[in-house]
C-alpha positions as CSV (number, residue, x, y, z in Angstrom):
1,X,-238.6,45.6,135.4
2,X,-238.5,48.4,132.8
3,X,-235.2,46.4,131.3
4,X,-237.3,43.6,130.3
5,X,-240.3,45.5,129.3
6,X,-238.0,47.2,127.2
7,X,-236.6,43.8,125.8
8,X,-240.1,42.4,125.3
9,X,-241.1,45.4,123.1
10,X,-238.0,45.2,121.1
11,X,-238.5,41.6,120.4
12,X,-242.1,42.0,119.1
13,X,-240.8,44.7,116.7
14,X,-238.0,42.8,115.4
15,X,-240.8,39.4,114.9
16,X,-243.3,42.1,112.9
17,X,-240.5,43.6,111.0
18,X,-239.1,40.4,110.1
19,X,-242.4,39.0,108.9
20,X,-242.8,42.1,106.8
21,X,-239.4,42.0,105.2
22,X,-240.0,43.1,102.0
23,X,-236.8,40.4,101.1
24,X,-239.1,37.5,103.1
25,X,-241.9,38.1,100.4
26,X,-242.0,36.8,97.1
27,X,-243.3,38.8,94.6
28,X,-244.4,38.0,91.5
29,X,-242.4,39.1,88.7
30,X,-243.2,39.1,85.2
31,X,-241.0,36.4,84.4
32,X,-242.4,34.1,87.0
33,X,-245.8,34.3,86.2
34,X,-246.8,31.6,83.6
35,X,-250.0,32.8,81.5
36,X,-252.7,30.0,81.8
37,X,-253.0,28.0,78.5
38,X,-256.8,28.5,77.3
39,X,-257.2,26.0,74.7
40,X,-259.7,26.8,72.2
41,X,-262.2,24.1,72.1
42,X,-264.5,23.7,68.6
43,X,-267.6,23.3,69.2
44,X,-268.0,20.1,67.4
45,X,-269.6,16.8,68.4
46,X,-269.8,12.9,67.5
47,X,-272.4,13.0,64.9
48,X,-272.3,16.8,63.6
49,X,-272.4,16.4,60.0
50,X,-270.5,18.8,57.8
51,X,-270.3,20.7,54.9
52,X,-267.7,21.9,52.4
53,X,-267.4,23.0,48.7
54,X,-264.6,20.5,47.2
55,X,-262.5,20.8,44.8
56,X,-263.3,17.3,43.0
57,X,-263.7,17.7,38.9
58,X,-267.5,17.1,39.4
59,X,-267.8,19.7,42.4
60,X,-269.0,22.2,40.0
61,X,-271.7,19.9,38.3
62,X,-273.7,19.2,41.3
63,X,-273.5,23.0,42.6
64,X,-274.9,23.7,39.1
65,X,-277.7,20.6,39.3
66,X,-278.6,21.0,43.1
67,X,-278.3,25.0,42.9
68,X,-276.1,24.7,46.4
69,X,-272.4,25.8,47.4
70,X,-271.6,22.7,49.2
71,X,-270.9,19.6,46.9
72,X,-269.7,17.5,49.8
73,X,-270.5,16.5,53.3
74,X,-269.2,13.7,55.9
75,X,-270.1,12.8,59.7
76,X,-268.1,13.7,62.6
77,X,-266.7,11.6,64.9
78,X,-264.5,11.8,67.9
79,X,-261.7,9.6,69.1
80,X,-259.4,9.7,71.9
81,X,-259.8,13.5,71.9
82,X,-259.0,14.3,68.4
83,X,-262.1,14.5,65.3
84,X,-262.3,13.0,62.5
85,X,-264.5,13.0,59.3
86,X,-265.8,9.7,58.0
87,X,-266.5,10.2,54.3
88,X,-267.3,8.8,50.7
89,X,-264.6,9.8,48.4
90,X,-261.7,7.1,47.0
91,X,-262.2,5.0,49.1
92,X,-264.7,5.2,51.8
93,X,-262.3,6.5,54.9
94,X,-262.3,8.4,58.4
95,X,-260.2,11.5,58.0
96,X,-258.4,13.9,60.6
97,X,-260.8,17.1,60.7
98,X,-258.2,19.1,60.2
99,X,-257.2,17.4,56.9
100,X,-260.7,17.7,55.7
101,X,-261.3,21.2,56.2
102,X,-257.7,22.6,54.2
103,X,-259.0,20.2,51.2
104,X,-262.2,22.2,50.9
105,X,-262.3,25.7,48.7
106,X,-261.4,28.3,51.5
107,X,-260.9,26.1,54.0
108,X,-264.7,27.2,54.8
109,X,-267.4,24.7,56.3
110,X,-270.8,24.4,57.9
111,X,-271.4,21.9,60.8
112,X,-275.1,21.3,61.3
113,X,-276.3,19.2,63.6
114,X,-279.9,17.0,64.9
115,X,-282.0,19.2,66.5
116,X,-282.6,17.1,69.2
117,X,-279.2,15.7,69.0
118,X,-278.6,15.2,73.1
119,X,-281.6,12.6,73.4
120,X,-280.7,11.2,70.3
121,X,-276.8,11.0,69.8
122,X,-276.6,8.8,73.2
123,X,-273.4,6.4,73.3
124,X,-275.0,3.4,72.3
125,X,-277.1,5.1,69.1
126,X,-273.5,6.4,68.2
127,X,-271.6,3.1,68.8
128,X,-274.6,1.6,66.3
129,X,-273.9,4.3,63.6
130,X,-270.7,3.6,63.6
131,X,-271.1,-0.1,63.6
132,X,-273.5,0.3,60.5
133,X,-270.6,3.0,58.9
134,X,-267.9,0.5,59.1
135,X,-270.3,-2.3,57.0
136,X,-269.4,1.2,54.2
137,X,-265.8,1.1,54.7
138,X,-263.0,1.0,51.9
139,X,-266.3,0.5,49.0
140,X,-265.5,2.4,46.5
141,X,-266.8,6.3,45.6
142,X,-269.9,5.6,43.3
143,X,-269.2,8.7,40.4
144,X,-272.5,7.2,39.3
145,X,-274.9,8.3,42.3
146,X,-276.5,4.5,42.2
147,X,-278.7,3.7,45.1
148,X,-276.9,0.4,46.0
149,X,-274.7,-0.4,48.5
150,X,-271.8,-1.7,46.3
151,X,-270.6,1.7,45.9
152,X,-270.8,5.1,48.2
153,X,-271.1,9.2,47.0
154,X,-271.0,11.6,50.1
155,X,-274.2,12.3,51.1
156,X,-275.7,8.8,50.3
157,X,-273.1,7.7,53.2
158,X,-274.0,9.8,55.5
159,X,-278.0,9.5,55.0
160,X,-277.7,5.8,55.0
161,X,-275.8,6.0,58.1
162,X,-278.3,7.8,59.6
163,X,-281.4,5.8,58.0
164,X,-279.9,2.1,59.0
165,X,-279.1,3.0,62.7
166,X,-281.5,5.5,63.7
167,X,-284.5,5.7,60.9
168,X,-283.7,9.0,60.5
169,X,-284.2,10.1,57.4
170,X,-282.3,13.3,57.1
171,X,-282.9,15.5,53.2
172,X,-285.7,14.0,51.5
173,X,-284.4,11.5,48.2
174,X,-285.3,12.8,44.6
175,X,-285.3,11.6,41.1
176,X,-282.5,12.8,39.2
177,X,-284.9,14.1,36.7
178,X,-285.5,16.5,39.5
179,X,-282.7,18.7,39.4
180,X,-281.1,21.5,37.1
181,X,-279.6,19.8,34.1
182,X,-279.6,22.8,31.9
183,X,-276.2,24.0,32.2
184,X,-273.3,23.0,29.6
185,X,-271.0,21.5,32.4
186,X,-273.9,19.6,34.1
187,X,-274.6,18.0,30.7
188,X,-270.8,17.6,30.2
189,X,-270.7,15.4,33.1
190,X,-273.9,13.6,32.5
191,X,-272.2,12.8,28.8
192,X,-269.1,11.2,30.5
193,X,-271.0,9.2,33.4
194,X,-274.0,7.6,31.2
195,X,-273.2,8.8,27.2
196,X,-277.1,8.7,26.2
197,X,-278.5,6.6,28.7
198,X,-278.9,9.3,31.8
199,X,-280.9,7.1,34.7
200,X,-283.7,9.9,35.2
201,X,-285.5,8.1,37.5
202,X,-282.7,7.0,39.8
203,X,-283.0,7.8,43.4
204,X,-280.5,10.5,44.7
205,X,-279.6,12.6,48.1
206,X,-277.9,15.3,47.6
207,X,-275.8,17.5,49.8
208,X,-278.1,20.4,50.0
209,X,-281.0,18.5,50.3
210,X,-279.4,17.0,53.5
211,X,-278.2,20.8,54.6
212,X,-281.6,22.3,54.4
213,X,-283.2,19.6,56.2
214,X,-286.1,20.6,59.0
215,X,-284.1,18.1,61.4
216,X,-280.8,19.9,61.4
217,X,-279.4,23.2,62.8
218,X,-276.5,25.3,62.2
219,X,-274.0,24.8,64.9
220,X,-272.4,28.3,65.7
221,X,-268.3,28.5,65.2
């Protein structure tokens, strides 16, 4: 009797000891352990509309006339996971975010968007600016800020966009007579565009004007 007793003790040590075996136990080394991949993910969102300074040969004109940094200004749009910029320069195109911020000065940019952008910016309201931006696509840039449709400058796009498929009007239009045309290089420019027949009363939107719009907020990077 005290034989087996003695057996059965023996055999529950050895079962405890062998299911604390320091060699049964994996441990975690260094090595093995795999850091978890955090992707960073901007902020952005189909119909953010953002802002750069370019470096275009007229960039410095309009920050002169409109007394603004930014001279240029496109809508966001996502697809398939990556964001694009869809934009009036030569010709009217959707380009890769990334690509569009490294050709602005500094690589720096504001993203602003609607206020009350989740009621507004539902699928279907997004699938109609779209539709209305691609009626824009491939025209040509319009160096001569005309309000028609034959020809497209930045902010004209993107107000139009916004106007046609939503009637929101986003930066209130002005008169060209309505901005700074003092400076040397502003009258430069004017001199090349028009010679001595400046359209004063031509309707314009300028970037600024659609950046310090009551509708918009700054979207924290």
């Amino acid at each position: 009797m005290k034989v087996r007793i003695l057996f059965q003790i023996l055999t529950v040590v050895i079962l405890f000891s062998c299911g604390n075996d320091p060699s049964s136990i994996k441990k975690s080394k260094p090595e093995d352990v795999q850091e978890e991949k955090i992707e960073k993910v901007k902020p952005f969102q189909s119909g953010d509309l953002i802002f750069q300074t370019s470096f275009s040969n007229q960039s410095k004109a309009i920050q002169l006339a409109t007394g603004s940094e930014y001279s240029h200004v496109g809508i966001i749009y996502e697809n398939q996971g990556a964001f694009f910029v869809y934009e009036a320069i030569q010709p009217v195109k959707l380009t890769p975010l990334d690509e569009w911020i490294d050709r602005g000065k500094s690589d720096r940019y504001v993203v602003k968007r609607l206020k009350n952008a989740k009621e507004t910016l539902t699928p279907e309201a997004l699938k109609k600016m779209k539709a209305i931006g691609e009626q824009y696509q491939g025209k040509n840039y319009d160096i001569y800020f005309e309000w028609s449709d034959d020809r497209m400058y930045c902010s004209e796009l993107v107000w139009k966009i916004y106007k046609e498929a939503l009637n929101i009007e986003i930066g209130e239009l002005q008169s060209v007579s309505e901005f700074d045309l003092s400076s040397p290089v502003v009258k430069q420019k004017l001199k090349e565009r028009y010679g001595n027949a400046i359209p004063m009363d031509e309707k314009v939107i300028s970037p600024v004007a659609m950046f310090e719009s009551d509708l918009l907020e700054e979207v924290k990077l």
